[in-house]
N, C-alpha and C positions, 0 to 999 in steps of 0.2 A: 397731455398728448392725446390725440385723439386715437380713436378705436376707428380698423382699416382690415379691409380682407386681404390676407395676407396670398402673394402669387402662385399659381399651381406648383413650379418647379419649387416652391421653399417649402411647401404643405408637404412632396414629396422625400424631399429632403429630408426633415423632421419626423417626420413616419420612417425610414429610413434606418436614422437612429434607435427603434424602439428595438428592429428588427435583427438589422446587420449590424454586431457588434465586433467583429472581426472578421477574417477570412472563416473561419470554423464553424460559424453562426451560417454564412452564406453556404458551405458544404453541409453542412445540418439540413436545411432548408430544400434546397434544392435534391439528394437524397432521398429526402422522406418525401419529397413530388415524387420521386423516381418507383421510390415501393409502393407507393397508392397508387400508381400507374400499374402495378401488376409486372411491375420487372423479373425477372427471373438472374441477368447479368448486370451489373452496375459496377463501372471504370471509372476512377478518378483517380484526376492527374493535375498535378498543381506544378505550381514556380517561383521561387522564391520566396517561399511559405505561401504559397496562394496569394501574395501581391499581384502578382503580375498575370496570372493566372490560375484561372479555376476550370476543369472542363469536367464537367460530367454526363458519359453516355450511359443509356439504356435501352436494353431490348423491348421495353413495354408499350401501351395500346397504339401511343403516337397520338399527334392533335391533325385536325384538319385545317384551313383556313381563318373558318370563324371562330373555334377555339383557341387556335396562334394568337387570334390577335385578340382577343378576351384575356387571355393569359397573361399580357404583361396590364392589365389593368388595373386599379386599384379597389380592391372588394370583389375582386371575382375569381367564385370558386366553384368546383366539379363536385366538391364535397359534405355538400349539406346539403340533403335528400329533401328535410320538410323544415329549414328552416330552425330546428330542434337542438340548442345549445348544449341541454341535456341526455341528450342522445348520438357523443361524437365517436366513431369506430375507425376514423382516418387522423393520419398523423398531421397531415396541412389543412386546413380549414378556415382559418382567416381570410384568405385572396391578397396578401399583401407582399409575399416573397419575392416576385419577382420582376414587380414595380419598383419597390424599394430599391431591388439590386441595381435597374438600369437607370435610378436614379443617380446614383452614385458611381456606375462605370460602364464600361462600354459593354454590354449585353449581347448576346449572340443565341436566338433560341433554334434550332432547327428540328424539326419531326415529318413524322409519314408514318401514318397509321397501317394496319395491313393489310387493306382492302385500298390502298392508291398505287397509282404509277409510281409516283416520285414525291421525293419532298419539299417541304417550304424551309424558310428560313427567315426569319424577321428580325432586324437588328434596332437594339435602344442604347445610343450614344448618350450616358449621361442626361436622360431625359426626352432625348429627340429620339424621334421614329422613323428608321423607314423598312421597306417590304410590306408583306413578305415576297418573297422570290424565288424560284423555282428552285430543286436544289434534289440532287441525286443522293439518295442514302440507302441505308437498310432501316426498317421497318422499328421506329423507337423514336426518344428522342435523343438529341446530342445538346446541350448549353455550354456555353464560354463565357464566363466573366473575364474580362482582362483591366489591368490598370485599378484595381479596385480603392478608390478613394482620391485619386490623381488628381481631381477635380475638390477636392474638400480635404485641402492640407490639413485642415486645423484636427480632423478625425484622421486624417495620416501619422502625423506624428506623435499620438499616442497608440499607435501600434507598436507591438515589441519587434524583435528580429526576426530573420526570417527562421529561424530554429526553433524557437518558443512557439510563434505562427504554426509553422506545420508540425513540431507535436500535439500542439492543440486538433489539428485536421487529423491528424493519426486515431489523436482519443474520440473523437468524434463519430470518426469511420470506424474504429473497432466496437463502440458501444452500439452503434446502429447493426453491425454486423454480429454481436452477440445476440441481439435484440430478433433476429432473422435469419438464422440456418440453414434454412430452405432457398435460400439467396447466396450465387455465387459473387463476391466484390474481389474488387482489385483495386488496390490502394500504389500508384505509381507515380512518376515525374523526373524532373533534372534535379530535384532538391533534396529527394531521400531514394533510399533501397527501398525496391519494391515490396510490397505485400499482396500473399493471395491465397484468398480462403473461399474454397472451393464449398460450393451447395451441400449438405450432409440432408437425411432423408432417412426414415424410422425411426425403431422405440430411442436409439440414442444419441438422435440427432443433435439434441442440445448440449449433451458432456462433448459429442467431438466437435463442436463449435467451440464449445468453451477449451480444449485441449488447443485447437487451432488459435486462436487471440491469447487465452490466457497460461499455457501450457498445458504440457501432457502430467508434469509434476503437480499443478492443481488439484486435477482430477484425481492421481492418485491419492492426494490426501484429503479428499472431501466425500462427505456426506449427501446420500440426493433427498432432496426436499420434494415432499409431496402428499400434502394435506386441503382439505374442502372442511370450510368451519364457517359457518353464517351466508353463504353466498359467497368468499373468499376462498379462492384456488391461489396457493403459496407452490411453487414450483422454483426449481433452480438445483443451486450446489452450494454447501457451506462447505469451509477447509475446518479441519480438524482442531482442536484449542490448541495444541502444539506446532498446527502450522499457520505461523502470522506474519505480520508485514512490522513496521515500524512507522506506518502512517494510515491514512485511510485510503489510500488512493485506488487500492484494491479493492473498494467493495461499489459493485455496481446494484444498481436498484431498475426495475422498469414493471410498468405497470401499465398493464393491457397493451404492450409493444412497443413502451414510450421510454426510454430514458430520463430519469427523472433525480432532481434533489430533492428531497423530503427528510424533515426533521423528526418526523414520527418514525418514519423506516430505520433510520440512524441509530435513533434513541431503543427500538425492539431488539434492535441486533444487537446493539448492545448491554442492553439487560439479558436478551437470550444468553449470552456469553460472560456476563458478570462472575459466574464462580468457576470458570475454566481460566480466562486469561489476565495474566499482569496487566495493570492500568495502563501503563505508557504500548501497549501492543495490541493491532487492531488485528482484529478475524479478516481473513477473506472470504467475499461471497459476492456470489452472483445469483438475486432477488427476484422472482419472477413474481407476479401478483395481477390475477385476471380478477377483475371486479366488475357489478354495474355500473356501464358508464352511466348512468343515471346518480350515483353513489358516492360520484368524483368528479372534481373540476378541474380540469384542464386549460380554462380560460382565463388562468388569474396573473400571467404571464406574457406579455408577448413575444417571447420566445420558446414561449412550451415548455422550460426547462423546470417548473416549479408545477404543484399543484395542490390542490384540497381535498381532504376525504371529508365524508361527510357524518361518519360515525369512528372518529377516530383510534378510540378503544377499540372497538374490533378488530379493525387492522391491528393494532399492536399484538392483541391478544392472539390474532392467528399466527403470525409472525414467531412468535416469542414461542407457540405451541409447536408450532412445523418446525423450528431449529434445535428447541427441547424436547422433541420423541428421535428426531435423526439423530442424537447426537447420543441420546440413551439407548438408543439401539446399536449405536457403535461400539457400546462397553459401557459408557461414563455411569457412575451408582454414587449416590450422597451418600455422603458422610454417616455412619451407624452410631447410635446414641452414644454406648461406649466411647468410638473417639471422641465427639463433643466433650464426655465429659472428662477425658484427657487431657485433649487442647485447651480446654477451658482451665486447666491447671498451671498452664505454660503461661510465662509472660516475657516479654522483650524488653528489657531496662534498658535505662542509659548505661554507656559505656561509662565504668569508672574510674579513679584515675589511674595511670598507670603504676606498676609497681615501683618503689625507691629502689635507687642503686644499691643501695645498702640488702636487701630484700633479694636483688635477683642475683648479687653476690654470695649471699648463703646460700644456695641452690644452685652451682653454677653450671651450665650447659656444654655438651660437648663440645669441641673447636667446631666452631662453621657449620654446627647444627639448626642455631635458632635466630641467629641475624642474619640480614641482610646486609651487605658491605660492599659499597660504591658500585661500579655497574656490575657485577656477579649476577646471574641469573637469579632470583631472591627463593624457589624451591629447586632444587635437584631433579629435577622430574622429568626423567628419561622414557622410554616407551616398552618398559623392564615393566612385570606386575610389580616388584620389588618387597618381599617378604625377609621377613627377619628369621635367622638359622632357627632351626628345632622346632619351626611350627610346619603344622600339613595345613593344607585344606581344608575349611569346615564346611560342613553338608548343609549350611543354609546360605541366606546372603549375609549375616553378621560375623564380620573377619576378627577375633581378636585378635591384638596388639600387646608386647611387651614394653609396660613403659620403663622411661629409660630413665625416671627419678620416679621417688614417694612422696615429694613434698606436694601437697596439694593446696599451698595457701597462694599461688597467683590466681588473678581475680576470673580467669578464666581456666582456671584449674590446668589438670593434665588428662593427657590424652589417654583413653583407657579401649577405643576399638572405635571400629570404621562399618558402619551400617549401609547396606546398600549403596555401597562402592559411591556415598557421596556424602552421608553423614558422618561428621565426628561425633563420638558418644566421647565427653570431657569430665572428670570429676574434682567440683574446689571444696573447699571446706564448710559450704553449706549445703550443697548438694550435685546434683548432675543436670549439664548442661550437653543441647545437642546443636551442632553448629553445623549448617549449609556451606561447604566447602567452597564451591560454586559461587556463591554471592558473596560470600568472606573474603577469595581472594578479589573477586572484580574488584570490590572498594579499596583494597590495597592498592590494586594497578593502575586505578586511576585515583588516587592520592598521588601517586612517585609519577605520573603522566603526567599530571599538573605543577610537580616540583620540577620536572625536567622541563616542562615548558616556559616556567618563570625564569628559568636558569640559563636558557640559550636554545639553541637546537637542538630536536630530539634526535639522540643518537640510533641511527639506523643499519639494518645489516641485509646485505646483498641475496637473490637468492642467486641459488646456482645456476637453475634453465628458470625464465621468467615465466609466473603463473598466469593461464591465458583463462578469465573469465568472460562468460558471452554473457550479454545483455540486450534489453533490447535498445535501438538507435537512440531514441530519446533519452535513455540512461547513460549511453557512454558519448554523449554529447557535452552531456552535463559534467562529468566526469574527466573530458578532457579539458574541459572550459576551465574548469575547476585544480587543476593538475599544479600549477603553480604554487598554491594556496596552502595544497595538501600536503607539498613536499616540507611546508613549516612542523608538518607533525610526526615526517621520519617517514612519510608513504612517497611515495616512488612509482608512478606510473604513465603510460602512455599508447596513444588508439593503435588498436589492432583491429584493422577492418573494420566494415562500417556495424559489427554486433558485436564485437570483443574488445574488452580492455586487457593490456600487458603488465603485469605488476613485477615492477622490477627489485626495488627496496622495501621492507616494511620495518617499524619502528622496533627495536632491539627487544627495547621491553615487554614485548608481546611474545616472543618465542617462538615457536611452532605453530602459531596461530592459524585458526579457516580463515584463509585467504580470500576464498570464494565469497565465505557469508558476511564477512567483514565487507569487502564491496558492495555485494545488493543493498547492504544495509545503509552504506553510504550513498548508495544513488540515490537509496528511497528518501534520505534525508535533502536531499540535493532538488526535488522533485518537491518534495514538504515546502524548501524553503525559498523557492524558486528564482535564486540570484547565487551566484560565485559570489559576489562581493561580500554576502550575508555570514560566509565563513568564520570571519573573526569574530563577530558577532556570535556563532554559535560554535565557540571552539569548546565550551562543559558539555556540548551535547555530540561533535563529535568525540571527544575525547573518552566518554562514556560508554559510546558504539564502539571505540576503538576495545575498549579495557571490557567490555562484557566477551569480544572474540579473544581478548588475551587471557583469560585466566583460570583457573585449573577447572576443567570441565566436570559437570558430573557423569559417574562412571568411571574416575579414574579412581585406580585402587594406590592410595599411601601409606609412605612408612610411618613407623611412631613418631622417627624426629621430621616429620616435613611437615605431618601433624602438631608435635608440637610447638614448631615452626613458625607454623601459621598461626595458631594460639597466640605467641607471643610478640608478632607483629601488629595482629589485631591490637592488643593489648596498648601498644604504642602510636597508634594509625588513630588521628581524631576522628570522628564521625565513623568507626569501622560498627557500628552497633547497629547500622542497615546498610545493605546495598543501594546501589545506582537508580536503581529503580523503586526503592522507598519500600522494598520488603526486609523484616529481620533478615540481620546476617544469624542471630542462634536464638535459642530461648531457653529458658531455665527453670528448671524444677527442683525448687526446697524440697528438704527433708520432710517439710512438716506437709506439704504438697506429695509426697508419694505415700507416709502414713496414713494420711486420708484417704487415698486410692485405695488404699489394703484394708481402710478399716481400722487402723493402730491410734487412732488421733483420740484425745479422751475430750 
């Protein structure tokens, strides 16, 4: 076949593609023209997830005639002073955004700078031109994309819904508006609740930006980041190792005002946080980082959304250093020799097997103290501190406990006291074991989650006034969509206003359970795995968020037999030798392990 120059409208086309990858790509785009115009207001307002409509106004410089109509051309920009790729301090600089867009839909640019009478308006149908023409406005510009792709089915129909669509424009608009605090946005239309995050200004301009987009509960639990190390300004807000998400979709990054994915930034945050949080749970933070733009490239993308440093250790290294001075200055201290060589004494075996009938019949247990039997709630565990007669008080946080037998040969001994209201301190015949309450019972509940789920319907219990969690829209969209699915696992729910879900049933087995954090956790999962239909598919990982909110919290103070209880279910429960999330459920110290400690070992 022969070689052929291919026709302008197809060149544009295809350039097009590099650019506009959804409706959220063309709100990016357009946007960030808006803030390098020097906006100070930017409204947008979409339809139908932005199919149908995209309009975005601004209050800033405005174009005149000959820049109108430069502007929808292709390679033509406002933004590169000398030509200097290594030198970019503007968020648009290509010249191709808004060629590409009127390639693909019907365009509408209108502006009036603020030294004219009146303004222009130039419209690009899918490639065709005409204006511009007179046009009355206020002082800024206004653009309309409508129809976007109407014209090129074949990139039509792998667009998702219009839901998915305009959360994506939600996430879009909020990282630009994290990215900009000095900018008031307003995020509106027929398709969602509004949003509006009004301009903040002084020293803490960017925590109440970030309380505005990402809450006020954020802020309260983070650290502010602010260190200078090679050239590298590290600014923003980490959340605390105790406050985390169940995916990453919480941790924003921008560098030099850009929104950005980066696997170097990813990977810092994550080593910053390796000896505070469980593997399966990501930190929140929002990542500020000014660098030489000489130092980084921005062009390795055509959509801006990716970039390269050019000395990539350092970055890490700042990174990793501003998250570990905040986060040591909040309290956190390593570990002192002494414990090392403690923990270094502890090990986590396999669970062994359980005890013979023969065995737990010599020993035998109070009625309905140490099993579980058919659906009976499997601990007693009321909202009683619940103490056993004839004891007080003790003046530290280690509670002793009267046990209720002597025999110490089941494999995880008997229960001998309760260490900071969430350790069991346990003793067998080789020596003493200390058991995570907390993670001991999760693995049990979601063992009997997954028995009840093979077995039929998870049996479910009513509440009395239905529990009303607020979220944000994109969360309880998902969450409704998803409702159907959920009620397989004994959840019970339905939309309350366009920020709150109604929980009306939750799964028996859980009890008393946070109703609240059990939801977010599920949205965030819902949001990880971005399909309802993926549900069954990922019923061990809900099932696991369900059974981490159902089971005995730490903090909670128990009796000997619920203690020993729980000992002896573990004991029975396959896999009870770690939790859900792959950390020991206890660990265990020999005798000949605490002789050494003391010095007694010959």
């Amino acid at each position: 076949m022969p070689i052929r120059q291919l026709p302008e409208d197809l060149i544009n086309r295809i350039a097009a593609g590099e650019v506009v990858e959804r409706p959220a790509s063309v709100v990016k785009e357009l946007v960030e023209n808006a803030i390098d115009a020097g906006a100070r207001r930017i409204v947008v307002t979409t339809a139908n997830g932005g199919m149908d409509l995209i309009r975005i106004g601004d209050d800033g410089h405005g174009m005149d005639g000959t820049d109108l109509l430069l502007s929808v051309e292709r390679h033509a920009t406002s933004k590169l002073v000398a030509d200097d790729l290594d030198d970019i301090k503007t968020l648009g600089f290509r010249g191709e955004a808004l060629a590409s867009i009127g390639s693909v839909a019907r365009l509408s640019v209108a502006s009036r700078p603020a030294d004219a009478e009146s303004g222009l308006v130039l419209v690009v149908d899918n490639g065709r031109r005409s204006g511009p023409m007179p046009q009355a406005m206020n002082r800024g510009t206004v653009i309309e994309v409508r129809d976007l792709f109407a014209q090129v089915p074949a990139r039509r129909k792998f667009l998702k819904g219009a839901r998915a669509e305009g959360s994506a424009i939600t996430d879009v608009v909020k990282r630009l508006a994290m990215a900009n605090p000095e900018i008031h946005f307003v995020l509106e239309g027929s398709d969602r609740t509004g949003s509006n995050w009004p301009a903040v200004s002084g020293e803490g301009a960017l925590a109440a930006r970030l309380g505005q987009v990402m809450g006020a509960d954020f802020v309260e639990n983070a650290v502010t980041l602010a260190t200078h190390r090679h050239g590298i300004v590290v600014a923003g807000m980490a959340g605390l190792p105790t406050y985390t998400r169940a995916n990453s979709l919480s941790q924003f990054y921008f560098v030099n005002g850009r929104s950005v994915r980066d696997k170097v930034l990813v990977g810092a945050v994550r080593a910053a946080y390796a000896d505070y949080t469980f593997r399966d749970r990501f930190p929140v933070v929002a990542l500020y980082l000014a660098i030489d733009p000489a130092e980084v490239d921005v062009n390795v993308h055509p959509a801006k959304a990716e970039l390269r440093f050019r000395d990539q250790g350092a970055v890490r290294g700042a990174v990793i250093r501003a998250i570990g001075m905040a986060l040591a200055a909040a309290g956190f201290k390593a570990s002192t020799s002494v414990a090392d060589d403690i923990l270094g004494a502890f090990t986590a075996p396999e669970m062994q097997t359980p005890p013979m009938p023969a065995l737990a019949a010599a020993a035998p247990a109070p009625a309905g103290a140490y099993r579980w039997q058919g659906e009976r709630a499997p601990l007693n565990l009321d909202n009683s501190p619940g103490r056993l007669s004839g004891f007080t008080e003790p003046s530290g946080r280690v509670e002793a406990v009267e046990s209720v037998q002597e025999a110490v040969d089941y494999p995880l001994g008997t229960a001998r006291a309760q260490m900071f209201d969430n350790y069991i301190i346990a003793q067998n015949d080789a020596g003493l074991l200390l058991v995570d309450q907390h993670a001991a019972h999760e693995r049990l509940v979601y063992e009997r989650f997954k028995a009840q789920m093979a077995a039929g319907p998870v049996p479910s219990q009513a509440q009395l006034i239905p529990v009303i969690v607020e979220l944000p829209e994109e969360d309880c969209g998902r969450l409704e969509e998803a409702a159907p699915e959920l009620e397989k696992f004994g959840l019970y729910l339905d939309r309350f206003g366009p920020r709150a879900i109604a929980v009306r049933e939750t799964p028996a087995i859980l009890g008393n359970t946070d109703i609240g954090g059990l939801i977010r956790d599920l949205a965030d999962g819902l949001a990880e795995w971005d399909s309802a239909a993926a549900l069954t598919d990922r019923m061990e990982a809900i099932i696991a968020r369900m059974a981490c909110h159902g089971s005995v919290r730490s903090g909670r103070r128990l009796r000997v037999d619920e203690m020993n209880a729980l000992l002896r279910d573990m004991e029975a429960t396959p896999h009870s030798g770690q939790c859900i999330h792959g950390r020991p459920t206890y660990v265990e110290l020999k005798k000949g392990d605490i002789e050494r400690l003391f010095g007694r070992s010959r």
